[in-house]
PyMOL CGO cylinders between C-alpha atoms (Angstrom):
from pymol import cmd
from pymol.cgo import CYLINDER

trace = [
    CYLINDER, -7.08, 5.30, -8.48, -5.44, 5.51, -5.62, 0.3, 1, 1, 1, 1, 1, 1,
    CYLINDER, -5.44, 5.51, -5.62, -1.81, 6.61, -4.84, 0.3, 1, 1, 1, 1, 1, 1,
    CYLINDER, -1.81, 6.61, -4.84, 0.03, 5.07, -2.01, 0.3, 1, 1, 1, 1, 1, 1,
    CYLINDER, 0.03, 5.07, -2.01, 3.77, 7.08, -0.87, 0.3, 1, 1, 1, 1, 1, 1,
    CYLINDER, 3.77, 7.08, -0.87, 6.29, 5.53, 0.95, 0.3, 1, 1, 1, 1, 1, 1,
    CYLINDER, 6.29, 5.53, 0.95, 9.06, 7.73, 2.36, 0.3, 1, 1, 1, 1, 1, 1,
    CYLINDER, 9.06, 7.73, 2.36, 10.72, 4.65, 4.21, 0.3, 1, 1, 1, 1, 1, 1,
    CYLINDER, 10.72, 4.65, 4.21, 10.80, 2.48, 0.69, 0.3, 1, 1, 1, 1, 1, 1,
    CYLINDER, 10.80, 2.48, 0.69, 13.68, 3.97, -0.64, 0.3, 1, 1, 1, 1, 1, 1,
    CYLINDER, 13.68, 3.97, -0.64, 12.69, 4.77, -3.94, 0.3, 1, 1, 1, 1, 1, 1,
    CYLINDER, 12.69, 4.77, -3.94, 12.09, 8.21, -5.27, 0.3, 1, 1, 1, 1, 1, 1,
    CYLINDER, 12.09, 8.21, -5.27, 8.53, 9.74, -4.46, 0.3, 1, 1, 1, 1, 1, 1,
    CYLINDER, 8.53, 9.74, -4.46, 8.22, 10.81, -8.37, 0.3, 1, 1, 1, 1, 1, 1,
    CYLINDER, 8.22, 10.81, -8.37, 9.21, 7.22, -8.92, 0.3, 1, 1, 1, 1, 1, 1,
    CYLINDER, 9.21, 7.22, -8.92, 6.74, 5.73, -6.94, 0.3, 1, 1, 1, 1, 1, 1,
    CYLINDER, 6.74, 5.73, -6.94, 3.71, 7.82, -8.72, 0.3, 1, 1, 1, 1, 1, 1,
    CYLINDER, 3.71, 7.82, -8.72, 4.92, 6.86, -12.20, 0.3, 1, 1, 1, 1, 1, 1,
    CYLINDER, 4.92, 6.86, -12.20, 4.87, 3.39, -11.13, 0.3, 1, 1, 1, 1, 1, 1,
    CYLINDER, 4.87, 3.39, -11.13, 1.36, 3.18, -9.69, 0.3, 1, 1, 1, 1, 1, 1,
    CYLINDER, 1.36, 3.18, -9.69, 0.03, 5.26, -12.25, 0.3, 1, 1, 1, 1, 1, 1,
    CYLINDER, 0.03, 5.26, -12.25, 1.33, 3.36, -15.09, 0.3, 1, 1, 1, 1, 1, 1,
    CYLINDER, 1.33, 3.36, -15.09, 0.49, 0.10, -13.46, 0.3, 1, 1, 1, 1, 1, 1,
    CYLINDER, 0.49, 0.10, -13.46, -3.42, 1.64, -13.04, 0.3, 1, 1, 1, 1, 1, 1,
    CYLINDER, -3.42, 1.64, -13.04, -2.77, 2.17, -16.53, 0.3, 1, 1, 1, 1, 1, 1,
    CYLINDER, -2.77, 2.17, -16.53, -1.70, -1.39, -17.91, 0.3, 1, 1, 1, 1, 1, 1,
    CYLINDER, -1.70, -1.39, -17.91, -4.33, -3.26, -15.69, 0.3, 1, 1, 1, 1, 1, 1,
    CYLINDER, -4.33, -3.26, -15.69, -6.78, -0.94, -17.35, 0.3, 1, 1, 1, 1, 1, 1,
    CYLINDER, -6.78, -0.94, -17.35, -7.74, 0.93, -13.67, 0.3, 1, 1, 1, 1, 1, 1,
    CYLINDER, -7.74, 0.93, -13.67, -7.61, 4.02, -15.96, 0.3, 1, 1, 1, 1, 1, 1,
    CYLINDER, -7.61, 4.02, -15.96, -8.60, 3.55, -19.30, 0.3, 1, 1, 1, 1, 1, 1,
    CYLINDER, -8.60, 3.55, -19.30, -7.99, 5.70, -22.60, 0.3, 1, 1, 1, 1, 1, 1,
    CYLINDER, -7.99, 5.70, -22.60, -9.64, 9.67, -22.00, 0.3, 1, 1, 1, 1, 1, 1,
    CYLINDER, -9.64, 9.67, -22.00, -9.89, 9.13, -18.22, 0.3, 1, 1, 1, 1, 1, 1,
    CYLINDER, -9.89, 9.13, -18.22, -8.13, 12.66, -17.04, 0.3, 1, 1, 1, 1, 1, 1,
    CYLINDER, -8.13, 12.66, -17.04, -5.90, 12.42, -14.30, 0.3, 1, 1, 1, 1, 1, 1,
    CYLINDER, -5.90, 12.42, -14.30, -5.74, 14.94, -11.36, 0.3, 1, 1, 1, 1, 1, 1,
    CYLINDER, -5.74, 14.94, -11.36, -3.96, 18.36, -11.82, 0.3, 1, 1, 1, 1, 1, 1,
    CYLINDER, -3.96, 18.36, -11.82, -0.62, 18.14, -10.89, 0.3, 1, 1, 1, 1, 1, 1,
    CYLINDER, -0.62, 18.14, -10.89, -1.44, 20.80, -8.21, 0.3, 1, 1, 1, 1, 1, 1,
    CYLINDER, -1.44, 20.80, -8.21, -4.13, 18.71, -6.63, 0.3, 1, 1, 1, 1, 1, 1,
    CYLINDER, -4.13, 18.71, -6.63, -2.45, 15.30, -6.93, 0.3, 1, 1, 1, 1, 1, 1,
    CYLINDER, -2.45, 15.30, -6.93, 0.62, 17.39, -4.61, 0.3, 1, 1, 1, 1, 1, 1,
    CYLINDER, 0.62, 17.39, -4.61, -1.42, 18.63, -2.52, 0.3, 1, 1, 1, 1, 1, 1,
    CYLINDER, -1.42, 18.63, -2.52, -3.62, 15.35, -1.90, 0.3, 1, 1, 1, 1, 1, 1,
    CYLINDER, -3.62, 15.35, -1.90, -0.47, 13.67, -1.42, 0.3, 1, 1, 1, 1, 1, 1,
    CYLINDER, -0.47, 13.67, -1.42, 1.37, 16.62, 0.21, 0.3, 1, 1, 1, 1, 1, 1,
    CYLINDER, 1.37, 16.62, 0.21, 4.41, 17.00, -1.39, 0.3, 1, 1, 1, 1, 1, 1,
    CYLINDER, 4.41, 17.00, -1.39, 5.98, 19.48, -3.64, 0.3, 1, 1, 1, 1, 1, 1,
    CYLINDER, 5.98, 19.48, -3.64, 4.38, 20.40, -6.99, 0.3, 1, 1, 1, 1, 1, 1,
    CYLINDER, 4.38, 20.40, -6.99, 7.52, 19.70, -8.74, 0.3, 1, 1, 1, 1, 1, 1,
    CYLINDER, 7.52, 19.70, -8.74, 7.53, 15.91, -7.86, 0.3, 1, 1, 1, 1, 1, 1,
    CYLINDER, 7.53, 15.91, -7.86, 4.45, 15.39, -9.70, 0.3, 1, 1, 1, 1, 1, 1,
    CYLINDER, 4.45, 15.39, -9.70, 5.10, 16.89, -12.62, 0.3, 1, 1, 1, 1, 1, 1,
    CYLINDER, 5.10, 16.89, -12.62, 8.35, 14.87, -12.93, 0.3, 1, 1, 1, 1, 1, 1,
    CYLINDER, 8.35, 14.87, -12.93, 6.00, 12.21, -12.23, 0.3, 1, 1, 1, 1, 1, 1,
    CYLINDER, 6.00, 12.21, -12.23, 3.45, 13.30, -14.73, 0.3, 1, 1, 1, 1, 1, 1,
    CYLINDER, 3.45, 13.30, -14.73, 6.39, 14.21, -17.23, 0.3, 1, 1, 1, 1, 1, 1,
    CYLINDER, 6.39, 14.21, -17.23, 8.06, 10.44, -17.19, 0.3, 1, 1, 1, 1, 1, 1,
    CYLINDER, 8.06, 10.44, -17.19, 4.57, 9.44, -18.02, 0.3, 1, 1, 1, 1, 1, 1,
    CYLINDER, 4.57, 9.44, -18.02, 4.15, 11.32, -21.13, 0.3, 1, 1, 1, 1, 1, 1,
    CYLINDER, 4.15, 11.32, -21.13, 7.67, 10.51, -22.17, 0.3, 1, 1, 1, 1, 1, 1,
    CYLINDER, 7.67, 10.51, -22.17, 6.75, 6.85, -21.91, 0.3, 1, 1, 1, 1, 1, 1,
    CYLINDER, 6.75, 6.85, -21.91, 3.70, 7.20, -23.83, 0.3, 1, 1, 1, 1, 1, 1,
    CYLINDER, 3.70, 7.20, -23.83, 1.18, 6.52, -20.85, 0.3, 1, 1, 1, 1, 1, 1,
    CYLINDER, 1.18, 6.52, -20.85, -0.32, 10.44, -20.85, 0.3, 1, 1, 1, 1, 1, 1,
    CYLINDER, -0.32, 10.44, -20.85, -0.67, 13.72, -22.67, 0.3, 1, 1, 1, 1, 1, 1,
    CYLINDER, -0.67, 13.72, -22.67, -0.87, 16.87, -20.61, 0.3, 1, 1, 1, 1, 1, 1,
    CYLINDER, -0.87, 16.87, -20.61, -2.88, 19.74, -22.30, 0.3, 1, 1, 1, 1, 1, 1,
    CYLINDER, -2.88, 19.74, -22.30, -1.79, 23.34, -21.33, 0.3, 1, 1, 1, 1, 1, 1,
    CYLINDER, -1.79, 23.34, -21.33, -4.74, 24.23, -19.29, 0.3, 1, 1, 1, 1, 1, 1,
    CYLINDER, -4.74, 24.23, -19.29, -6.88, 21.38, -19.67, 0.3, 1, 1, 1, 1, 1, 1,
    CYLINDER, -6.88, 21.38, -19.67, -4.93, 18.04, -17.68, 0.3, 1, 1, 1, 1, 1, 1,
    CYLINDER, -4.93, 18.04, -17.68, -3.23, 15.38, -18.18, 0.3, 1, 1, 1, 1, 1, 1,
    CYLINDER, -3.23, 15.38, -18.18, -5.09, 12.53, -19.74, 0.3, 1, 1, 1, 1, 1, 1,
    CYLINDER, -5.09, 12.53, -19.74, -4.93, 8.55, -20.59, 0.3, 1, 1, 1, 1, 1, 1,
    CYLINDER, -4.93, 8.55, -20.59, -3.65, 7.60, -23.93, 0.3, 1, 1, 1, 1, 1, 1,
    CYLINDER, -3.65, 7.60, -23.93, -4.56, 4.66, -25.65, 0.3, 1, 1, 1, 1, 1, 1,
    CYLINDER, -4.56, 4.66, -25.65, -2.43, 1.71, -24.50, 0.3, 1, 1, 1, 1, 1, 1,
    CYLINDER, -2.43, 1.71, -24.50, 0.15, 0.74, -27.93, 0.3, 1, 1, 1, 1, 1, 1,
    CYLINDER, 0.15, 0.74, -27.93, 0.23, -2.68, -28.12, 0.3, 1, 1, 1, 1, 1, 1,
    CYLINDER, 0.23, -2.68, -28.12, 3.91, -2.62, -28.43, 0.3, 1, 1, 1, 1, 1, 1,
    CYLINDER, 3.91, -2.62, -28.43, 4.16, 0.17, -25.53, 0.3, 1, 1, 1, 1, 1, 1,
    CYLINDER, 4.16, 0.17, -25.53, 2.39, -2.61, -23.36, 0.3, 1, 1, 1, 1, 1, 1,
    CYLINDER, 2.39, -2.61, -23.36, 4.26, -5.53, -24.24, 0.3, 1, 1, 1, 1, 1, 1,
    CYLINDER, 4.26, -5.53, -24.24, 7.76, -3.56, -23.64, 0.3, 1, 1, 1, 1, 1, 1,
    CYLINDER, 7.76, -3.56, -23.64, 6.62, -2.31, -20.13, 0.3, 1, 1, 1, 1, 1, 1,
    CYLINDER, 6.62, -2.31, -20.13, 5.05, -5.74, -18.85, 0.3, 1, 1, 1, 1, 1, 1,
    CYLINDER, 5.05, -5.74, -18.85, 8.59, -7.35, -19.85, 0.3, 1, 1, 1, 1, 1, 1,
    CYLINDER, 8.59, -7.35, -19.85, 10.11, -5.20, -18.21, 0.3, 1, 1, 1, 1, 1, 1,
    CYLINDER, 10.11, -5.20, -18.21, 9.00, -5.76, -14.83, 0.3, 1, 1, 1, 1, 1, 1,
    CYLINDER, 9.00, -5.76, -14.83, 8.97, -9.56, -15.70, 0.3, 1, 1, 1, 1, 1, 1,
    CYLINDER, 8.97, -9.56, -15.70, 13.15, -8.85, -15.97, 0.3, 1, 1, 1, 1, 1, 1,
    CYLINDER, 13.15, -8.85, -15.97, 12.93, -6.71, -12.60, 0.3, 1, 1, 1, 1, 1, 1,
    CYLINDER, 12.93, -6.71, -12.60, 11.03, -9.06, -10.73, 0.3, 1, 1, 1, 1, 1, 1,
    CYLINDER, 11.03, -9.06, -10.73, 12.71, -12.13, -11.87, 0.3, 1, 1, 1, 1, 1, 1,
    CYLINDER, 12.71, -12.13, -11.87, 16.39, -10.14, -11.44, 0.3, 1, 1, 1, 1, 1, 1,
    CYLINDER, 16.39, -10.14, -11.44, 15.33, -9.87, -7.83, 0.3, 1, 1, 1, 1, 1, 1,
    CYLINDER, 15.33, -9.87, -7.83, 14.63, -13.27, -7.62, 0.3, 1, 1, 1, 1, 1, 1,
    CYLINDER, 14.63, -13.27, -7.62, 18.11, -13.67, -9.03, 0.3, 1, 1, 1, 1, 1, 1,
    CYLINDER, 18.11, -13.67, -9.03, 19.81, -11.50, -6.39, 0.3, 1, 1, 1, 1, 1, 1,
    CYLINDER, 19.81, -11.50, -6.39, 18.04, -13.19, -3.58, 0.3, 1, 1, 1, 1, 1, 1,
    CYLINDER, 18.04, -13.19, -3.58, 18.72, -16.93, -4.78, 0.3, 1, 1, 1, 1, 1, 1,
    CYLINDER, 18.72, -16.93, -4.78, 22.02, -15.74, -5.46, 0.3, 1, 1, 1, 1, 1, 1,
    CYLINDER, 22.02, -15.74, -5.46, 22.41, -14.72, -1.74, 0.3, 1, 1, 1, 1, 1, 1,
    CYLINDER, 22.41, -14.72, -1.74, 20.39, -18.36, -0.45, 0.3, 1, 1, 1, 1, 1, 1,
    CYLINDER, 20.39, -18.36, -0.45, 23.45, -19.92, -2.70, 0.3, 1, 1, 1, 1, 1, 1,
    CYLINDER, 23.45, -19.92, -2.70, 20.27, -21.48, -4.26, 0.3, 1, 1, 1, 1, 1, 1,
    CYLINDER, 20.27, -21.48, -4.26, 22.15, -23.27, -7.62, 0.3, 1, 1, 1, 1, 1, 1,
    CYLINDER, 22.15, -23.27, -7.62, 19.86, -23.40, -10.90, 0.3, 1, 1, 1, 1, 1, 1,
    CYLINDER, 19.86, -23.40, -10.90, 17.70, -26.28, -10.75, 0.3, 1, 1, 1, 1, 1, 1,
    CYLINDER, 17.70, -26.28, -10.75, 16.86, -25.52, -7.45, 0.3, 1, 1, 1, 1, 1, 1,
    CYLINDER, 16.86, -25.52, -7.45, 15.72, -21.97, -8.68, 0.3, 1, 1, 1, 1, 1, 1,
    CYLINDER, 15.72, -21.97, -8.68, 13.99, -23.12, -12.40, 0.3, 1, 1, 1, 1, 1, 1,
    CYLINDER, 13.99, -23.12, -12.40, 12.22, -25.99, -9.69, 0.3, 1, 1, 1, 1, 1, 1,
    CYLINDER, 12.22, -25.99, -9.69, 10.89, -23.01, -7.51, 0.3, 1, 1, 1, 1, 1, 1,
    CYLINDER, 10.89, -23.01, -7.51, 9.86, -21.33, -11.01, 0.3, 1, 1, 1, 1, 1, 1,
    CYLINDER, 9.86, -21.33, -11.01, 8.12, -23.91, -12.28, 0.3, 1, 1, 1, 1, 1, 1,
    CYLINDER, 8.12, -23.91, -12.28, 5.77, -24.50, -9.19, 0.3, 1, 1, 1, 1, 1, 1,
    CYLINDER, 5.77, -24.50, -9.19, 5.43, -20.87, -9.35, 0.3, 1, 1, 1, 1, 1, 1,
    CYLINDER, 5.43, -20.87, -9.35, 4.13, -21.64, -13.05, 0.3, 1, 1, 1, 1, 1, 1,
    CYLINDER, 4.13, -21.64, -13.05, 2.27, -24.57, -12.13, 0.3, 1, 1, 1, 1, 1, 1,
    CYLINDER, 2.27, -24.57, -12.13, 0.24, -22.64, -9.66, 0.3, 1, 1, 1, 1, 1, 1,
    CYLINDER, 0.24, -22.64, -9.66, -0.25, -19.75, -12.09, 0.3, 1, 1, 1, 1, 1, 1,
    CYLINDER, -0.25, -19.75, -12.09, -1.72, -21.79, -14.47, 0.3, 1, 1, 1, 1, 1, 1,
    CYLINDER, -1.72, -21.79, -14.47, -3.77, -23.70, -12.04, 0.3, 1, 1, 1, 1, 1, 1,
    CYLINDER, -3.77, -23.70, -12.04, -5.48, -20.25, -10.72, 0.3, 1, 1, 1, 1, 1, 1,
    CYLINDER, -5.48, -20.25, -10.72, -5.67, -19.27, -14.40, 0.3, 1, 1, 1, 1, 1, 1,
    CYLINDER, -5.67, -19.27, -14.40, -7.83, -22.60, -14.94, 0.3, 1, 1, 1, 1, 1, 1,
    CYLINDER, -7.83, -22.60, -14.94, -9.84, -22.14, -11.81, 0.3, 1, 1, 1, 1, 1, 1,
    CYLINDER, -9.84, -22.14, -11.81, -10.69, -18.63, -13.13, 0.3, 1, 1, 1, 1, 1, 1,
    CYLINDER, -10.69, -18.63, -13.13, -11.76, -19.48, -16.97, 0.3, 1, 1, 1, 1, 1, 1,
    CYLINDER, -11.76, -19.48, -16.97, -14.08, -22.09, -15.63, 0.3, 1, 1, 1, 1, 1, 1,
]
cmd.load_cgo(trace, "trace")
């Protein structure tokens, strides 16, 4: 796994580990046991402050995502089914209330917006298809 900072994006650099950890995480990038790098060599690869990744690192375990054991790492936890389902709906409501705000600011009106979502489904499925077969 590989983590990618941004100091331009706007968002927090504890926020952006959390996010590309977790999504290594649900995509199954890191699976259950895989140990994660110290918090004092993920800083230093990254080179920022110690105390950003254990924020990071911290959010994680609060979610559910990772156990840290004193002395030994931080570590994956096995993905709860319900844990999984919560966080991929989640960024389903992010991504589609972005959507929102920017139709909202093209003064696109609803059908316009479901038609855009359903070729958007249509081609979703369609690569889905392609891929089972």
């Amino acid at each position: 796994m590989r983590v990618v900072l941004s100091n331009s994006s706007g968002v927090p650099l504890y926020q952006q580990i959390k996010e590309q950890v977790g999504t290594a995480i649900l995509s199954g990038e890191l699976v259950q046991g895989s140990a994660l790098p110290s918090v004092r060599v993920l800083a230093r690869d990254l080179r920022i402050s110690v105390i950003t990744t254990t924020r990071a690192y911290a959010e994680l375990a609060a979610e559910g995502f990772i156990v840290t054991v004193p002395g030994k790492g931080a570590y994956v936890l096995p993905l709860d089914s319900a844990l999984v389902r919560e966080q991929l709906l989640r960024r389903v409501e992010d991504g589609l209330q972005a959507a929102l705000d920017a139709a909202l600011l093209a003064r696109l009106d609803r059908d316009g917006l479901i038609q855009i979502l359903d070729g958007l489904l249509q081609g979703g499925y369609e690569y889905a298809s392609a891929q089972e077969g």
